[in-house]
C-alpha positions as CSV (number, residue, x, y, z in Angstrom):
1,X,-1.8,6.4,-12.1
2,X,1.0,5.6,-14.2
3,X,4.9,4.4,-12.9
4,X,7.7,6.2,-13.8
5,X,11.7,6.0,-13.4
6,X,13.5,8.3,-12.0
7,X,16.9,8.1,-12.2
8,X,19.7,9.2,-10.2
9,X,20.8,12.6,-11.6
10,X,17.4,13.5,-11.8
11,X,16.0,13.2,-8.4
12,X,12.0,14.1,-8.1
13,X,11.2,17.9,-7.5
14,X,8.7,19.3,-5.7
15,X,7.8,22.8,-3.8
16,X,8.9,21.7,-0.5
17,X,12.3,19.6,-1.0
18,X,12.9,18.8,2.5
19,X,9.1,17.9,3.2
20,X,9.0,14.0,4.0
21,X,6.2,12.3,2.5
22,X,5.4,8.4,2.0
23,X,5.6,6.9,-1.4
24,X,5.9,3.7,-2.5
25,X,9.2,1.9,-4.0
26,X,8.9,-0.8,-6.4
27,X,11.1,-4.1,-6.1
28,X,12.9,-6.9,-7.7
29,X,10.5,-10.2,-7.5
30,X,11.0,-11.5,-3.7
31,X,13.4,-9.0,-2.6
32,X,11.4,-6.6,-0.2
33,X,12.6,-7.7,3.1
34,X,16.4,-7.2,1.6
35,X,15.6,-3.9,0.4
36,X,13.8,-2.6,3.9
37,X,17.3,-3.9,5.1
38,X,19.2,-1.7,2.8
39,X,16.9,1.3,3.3
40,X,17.2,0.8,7.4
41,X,21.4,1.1,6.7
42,X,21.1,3.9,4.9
43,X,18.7,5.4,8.0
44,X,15.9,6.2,5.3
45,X,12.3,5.4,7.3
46,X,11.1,2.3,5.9
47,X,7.2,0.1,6.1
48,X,7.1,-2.8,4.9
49,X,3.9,-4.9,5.7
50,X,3.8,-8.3,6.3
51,X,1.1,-10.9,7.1
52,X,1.5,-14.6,7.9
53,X,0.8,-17.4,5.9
54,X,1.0,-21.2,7.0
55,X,2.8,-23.2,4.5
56,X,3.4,-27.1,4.7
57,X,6.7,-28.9,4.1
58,X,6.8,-32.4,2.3
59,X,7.7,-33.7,5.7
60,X,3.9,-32.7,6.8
61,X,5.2,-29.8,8.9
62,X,4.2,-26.8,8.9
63,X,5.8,-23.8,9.9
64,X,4.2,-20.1,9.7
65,X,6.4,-17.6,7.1
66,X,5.7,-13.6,6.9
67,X,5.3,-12.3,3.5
68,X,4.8,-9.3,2.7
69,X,1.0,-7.8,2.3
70,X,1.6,-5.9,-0.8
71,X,3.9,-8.1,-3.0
72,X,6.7,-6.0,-4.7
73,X,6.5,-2.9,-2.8
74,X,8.3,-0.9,0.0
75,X,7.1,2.3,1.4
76,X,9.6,4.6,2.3
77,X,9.7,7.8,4.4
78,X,11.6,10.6,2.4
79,X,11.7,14.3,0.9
80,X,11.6,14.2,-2.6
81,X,15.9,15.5,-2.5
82,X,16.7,11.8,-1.0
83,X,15.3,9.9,-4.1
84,X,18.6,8.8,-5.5
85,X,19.3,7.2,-2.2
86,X,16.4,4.5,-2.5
87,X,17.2,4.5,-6.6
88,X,21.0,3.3,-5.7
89,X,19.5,0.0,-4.2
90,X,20.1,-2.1,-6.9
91,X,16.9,-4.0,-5.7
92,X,15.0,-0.6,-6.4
93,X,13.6,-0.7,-9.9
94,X,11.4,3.1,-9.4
95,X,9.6,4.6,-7.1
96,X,5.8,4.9,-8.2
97,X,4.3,8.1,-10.0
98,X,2.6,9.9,-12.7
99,X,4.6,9.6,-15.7
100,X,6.8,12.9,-14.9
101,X,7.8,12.9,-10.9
102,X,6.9,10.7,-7.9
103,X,3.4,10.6,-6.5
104,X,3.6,10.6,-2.3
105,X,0.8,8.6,-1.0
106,X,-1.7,10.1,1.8
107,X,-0.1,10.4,4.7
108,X,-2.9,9.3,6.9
109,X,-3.3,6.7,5.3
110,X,0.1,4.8,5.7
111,X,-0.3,5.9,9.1
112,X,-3.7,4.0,9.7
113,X,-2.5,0.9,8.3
114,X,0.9,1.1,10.6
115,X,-1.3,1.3,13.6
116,X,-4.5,-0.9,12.5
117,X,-1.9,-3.4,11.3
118,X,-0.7,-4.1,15.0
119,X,-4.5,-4.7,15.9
120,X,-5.9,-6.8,12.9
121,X,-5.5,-9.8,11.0
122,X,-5.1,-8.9,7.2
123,X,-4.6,-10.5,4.0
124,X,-4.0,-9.7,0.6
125,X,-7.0,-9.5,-1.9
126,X,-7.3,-9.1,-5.5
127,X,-7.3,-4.9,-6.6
128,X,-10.7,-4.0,-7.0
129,X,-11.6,-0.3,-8.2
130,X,-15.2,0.1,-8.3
131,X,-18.0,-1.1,-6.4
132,X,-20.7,-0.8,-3.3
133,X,-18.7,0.7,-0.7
134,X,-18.5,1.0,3.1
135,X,-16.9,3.2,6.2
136,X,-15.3,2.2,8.8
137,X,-16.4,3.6,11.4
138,X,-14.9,2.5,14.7
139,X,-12.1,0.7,15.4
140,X,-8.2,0.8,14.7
141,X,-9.2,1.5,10.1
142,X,-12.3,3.9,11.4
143,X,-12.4,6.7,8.6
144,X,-10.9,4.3,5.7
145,X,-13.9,2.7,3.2
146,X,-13.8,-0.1,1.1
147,X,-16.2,-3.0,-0.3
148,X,-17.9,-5.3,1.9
149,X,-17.2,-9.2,1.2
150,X,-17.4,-12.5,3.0
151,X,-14.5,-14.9,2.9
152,X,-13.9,-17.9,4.8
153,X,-17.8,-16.7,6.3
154,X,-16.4,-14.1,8.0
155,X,-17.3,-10.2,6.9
156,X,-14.3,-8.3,5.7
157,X,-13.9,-5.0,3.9
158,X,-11.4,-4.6,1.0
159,X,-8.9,-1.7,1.2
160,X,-7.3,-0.6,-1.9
161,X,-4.3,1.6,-2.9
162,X,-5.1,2.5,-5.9
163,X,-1.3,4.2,-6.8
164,X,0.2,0.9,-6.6
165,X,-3.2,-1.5,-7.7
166,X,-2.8,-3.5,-4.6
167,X,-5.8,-4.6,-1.9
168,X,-5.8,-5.9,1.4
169,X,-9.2,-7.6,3.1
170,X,-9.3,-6.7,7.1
171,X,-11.8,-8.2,9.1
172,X,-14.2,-6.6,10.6
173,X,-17.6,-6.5,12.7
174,X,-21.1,-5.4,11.3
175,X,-21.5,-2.4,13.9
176,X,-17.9,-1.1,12.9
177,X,-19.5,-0.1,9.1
178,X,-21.6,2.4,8.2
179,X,-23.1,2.9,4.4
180,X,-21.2,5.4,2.0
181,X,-24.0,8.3,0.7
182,X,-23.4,9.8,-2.3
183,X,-25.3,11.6,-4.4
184,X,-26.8,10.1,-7.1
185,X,-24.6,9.2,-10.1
186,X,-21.3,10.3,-8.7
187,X,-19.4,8.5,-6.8
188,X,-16.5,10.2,-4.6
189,X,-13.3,9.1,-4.0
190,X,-12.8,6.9,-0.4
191,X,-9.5,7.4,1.5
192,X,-8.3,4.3,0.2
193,X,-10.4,3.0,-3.0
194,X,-10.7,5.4,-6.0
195,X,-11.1,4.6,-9.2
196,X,-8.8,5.1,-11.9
197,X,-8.4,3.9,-15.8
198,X,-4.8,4.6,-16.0
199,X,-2.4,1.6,-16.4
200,X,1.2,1.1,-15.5
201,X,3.9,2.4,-17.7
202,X,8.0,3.0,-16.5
203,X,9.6,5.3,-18.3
């Protein structure tokens, strides 16, 4: 997918204007948590994961900080009518698409990860589009499918948006997975990894 501008006398059309869909707003360097802030003033419905992180001080103290899980991005809850409202933000530099309107991302989707996100500990991972995938198949991410890897000696399975390029790693136990059959030499597209040779581009 590419990323495109949208600017504010041109807010994104679609056949259903007053539809509300998830999509994904891209931000100034560090400036997420202000720009869910803005968005909650404005009463626009607003995600914004976080995970911790455990940083140490010079002093040898350590104190634990919330970042957010997909750096750069807030996902935001609107009809396609209520662009310009996120796009006045001045933290707001688009909202992610195609290269000639806004893409929504799956419903279902966002909604797993509000939900498993109460239930699992999560990190960020490095994007990765292709590879030996799994299912979920219990448990609060059951349906989503990823790639199986071991960190820290523990089994996790990546998650990928593939709209915005971003990963997360969610841990997970053996007899919640299931193997991904495909028929041979294609390869379908999971709920949450896909693969895609499009790059970035704003217009």
């Amino acid at each position: 997918m590419n990323l495109a501008l949208f600017d504010e006398e041109g807010p994104v059309r679609a056949p259903n204007q007053a539809e509300r869909h998830w999509f994904a707003a891209y931000t100034a360097s560090n400036h997420e948590k202000k720009v869910e802030q803005q968005l909650h003033l404005r009463n626009i419905e607003t995600f914004l994961p976080l995970y911790a992180v455990t940083r140490r001080w010079r002093n040898r103290t350590t104190v634990k900080v919330d970042r957010p899980l997909f750096s750069g991005y807030v996902f935001v809850r609107i009809a396609c009518t209520e662009s310009a409202q996120v796009l006045r933000i001045p933290s707001v530099r688009f909202i992610v698409g195609d290269g000639r309107k806004a893409v929504a991302l799956p419903d279902n989707e966002i909604e797993a990860l509000r939900s498993g996100l109460r239930l699992r500990q999560v990190d960020p991972y490095p994007y990765v589009k292709v590879g030996a995938r799994t299912r979920i198949r219990s448990g609060p991410f059951a349906g989503l499918e990823g790639l199986v890897i071991r960190k820290d000696d523990q089994l996790r399975v990546l998650l990928s948006l593939d709209l915005i390029k971003r990963s997360i790693a969610v841990h997970v136990n053996a007899d919640e997975l299931e193997p991904c059959e495909h028929p041979p030499g294609k390869q379908e597209d999971g709920p949450l990894v896909r693969n895609s040779t499009a790059s970035r581009r704003s217009v």
